[in-house]
Steps between C-alpha positions, in 0.01 A plus 500: 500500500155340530363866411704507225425173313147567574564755259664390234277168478353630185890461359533097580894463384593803718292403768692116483845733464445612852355176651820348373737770614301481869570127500853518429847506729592855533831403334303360140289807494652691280558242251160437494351802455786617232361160306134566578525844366726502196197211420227716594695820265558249185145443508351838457382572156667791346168719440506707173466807681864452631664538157632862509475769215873617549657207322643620178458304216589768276892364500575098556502289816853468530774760536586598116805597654684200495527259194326233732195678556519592108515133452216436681324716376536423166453127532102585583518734225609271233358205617357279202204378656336867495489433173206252489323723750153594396375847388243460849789438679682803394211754494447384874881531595469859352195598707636387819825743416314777411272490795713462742734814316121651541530390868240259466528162634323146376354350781734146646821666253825397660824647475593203348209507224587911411828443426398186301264748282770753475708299329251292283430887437853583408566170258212628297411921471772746406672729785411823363184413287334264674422373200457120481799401286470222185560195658838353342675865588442391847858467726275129609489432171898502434566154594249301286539713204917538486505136572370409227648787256803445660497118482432515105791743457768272685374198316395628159886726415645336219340625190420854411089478464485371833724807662239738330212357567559428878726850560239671353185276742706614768558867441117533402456327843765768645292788326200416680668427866737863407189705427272299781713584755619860392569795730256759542091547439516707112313281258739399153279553163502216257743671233782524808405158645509325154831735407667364866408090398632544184851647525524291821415207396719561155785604653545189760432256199763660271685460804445174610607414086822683509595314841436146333685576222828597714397218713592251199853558515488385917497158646162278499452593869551933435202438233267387754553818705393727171137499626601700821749703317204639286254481800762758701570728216097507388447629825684722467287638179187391633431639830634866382312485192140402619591732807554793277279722602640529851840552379324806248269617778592377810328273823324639809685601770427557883601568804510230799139576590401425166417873385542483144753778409560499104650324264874352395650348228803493657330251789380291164818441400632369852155291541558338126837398581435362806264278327669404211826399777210272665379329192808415385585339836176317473588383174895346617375195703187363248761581185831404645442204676272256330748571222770363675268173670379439115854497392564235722150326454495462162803220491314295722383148304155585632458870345631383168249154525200788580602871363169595509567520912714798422228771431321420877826432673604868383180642556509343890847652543427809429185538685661373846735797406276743429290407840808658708655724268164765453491578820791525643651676150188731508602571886807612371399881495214649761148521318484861605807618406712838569679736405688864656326791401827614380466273252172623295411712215614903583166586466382242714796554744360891542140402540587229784688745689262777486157318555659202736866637644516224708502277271855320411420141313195450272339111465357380210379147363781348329259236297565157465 
């Protein structure tokens, strides 16, 4: 034992470990060296040299399986506060991904810190572009944006300028988030983007007018819910319209390894409806119930003694909504969606089956 400590004086806590397990009853020595060790282990530093290469940040952290790990996943995705990150901050969060994709590792990078990167990575460059995408299309920037759109359209209903105006903020704002977050990596000219905004936009207004007017003939309470009414059928119009171009052309499709294997309009259409089912379920708790809350608000002495309360009260409402209902609404359909070969194009179907026979179900990014 003597031998032994002489050689480990160099390492002072291990060589007190063993003067202290010497010392003890033979009955306490296993406590004391299960204490003295599980110390000893929590104290190691994790050296950046342990981080392997073979964890795959390609796909998210949790299982995208279940709707939980969806939900996780998309509560780091949409998080507001990536918002107000800075362009440094991003450009470094994109390096450390594509290095370590490279195989490269930043010296002292923790598991911890990568996946922290990835997803500062994901809030802010496109799947299949890796494009850096304009800053209020971002999924982080749904919360603080809609919140306030949102807000204005519950509390400013009653008179037709104010539906127009605030329908058409928000489908302009729905444009940008549709076409941000679109399916696919084939650019859109001008003349098709500006084409897509317009009859979009136009068509959920006209909408939105048409609603109001039925909405006249309804109890006070049924007129509040107009706003959603519109927001649900403008979606509708929007997403397919500024998404056109899949629908005409299709998205990429591949095969589980990622093998890119053509092209399918058919998976556009299942990845468009998908999303427009999510944003409509995003839009039922901000538009349905503030409403209701308001209703019973706005009898209150103190609401009617300050009115000018009802704008932020609204606002608030609907952004405490909004905080759970992007993610876990967005989590509603897998990221990387699927579909059975079976399913495609013909054409496509033939091609699959003679370059890839193995190959039964296709994935493809849905969008957001």
């Amino acid at each position: 034992m003597s031998r032994q400590l002489g050689e480990n004086a160099k390492f002072p806590t291990l060589q007190r470990a063993l003067e202290l397990y010497t010392s003890l009853p033979a009955g306490c020595r296993d406590i004391e060296r299960s204490i003295v060790f599980k110390s000893n282990l929590n104290r190691v530093p994790k050296m950046s040299g342990d981080l392997p290469l073979n964890i795959n940040i390609k796909e998210p952290r949790w299982d995208q399986g279940t709707f939980m790990g969806r939900a996780m996943h998309f509560f780091m995705v949409t998080d507001p506060r990536n918002v107000l990150l800075s362009s440094e901050t991003l450009e470094e969060a994109r390096v450390i991904v594509e290095n370590y994709r490279s195989g490269v590792v930043a010296p002292g990078l923790t598991e911890d810190q990568l996946w922290r990167a990835k997803y500062v990575y994901d809030s802010a460059f496109h799947p299949d572009t890796g494009e850096k995408m304009f800053v209020i299309g971002r999924m982080s920037a749904q919360v603080p944006m809609n919140m306030s759109i949102t807000g204005c359209m519950l509390t400013f209903y009653r008179t037709t300028p104010a539906v127009v105006f605030w329908q058409w903020v928000n489908q302009s704002f729905n444009a940008v988030v549709n076409y941000t977050n679109r399916s696919g990596d084939a650019p859109m000219t001008i003349n098709q983007l500006g084409a897509a905004y317009v009859s979009a936009t136009t068509g959920a207004v006209i909408t939105a007018l048409g609603l109001k007017t039925l909405a006249t003939r309804l109890p006070p309470i049924a007129s509040r819910f107009v706003p959603f009414a519109a927001v649900a059928a403008a979606n509708c119009i929007n997403i397919p319209f500024m998404r056109q171009r899949e629908l005409k052309y299709g998205i990429p499709v591949t095969d589980e390894n990622g093998n890119r294997l053509g092209e399918s309009a058919n998976a556009a259409r299942q990845a468009i409806m998908q999303v427009v089912v999510s944003r409509i379920g995003m839009a039922v708790p901000a538009m349905a119930i503030p409403p209701v809350i308001m209703n019973a608000l706005e009898k209150r002495a103190f609401m009617k003694r300050f009115p000018v309360l009802n704008a932020p009260i609204q606002v608030g409402l609907v952004g405490l909504c909004l905080v759970f209902a992007t993610p876990l609404c967005c989590a509603l359909f897998p990221q990387k969606s699927s579909m059975k070969v079976s399913g495609l194009e013909a054409e496509l179907q033939d091609r699959i089956r003679q370059s890839n026979p193995a190959t039964t179900v296709v994935y493809f990014n849905k969008g957001l």
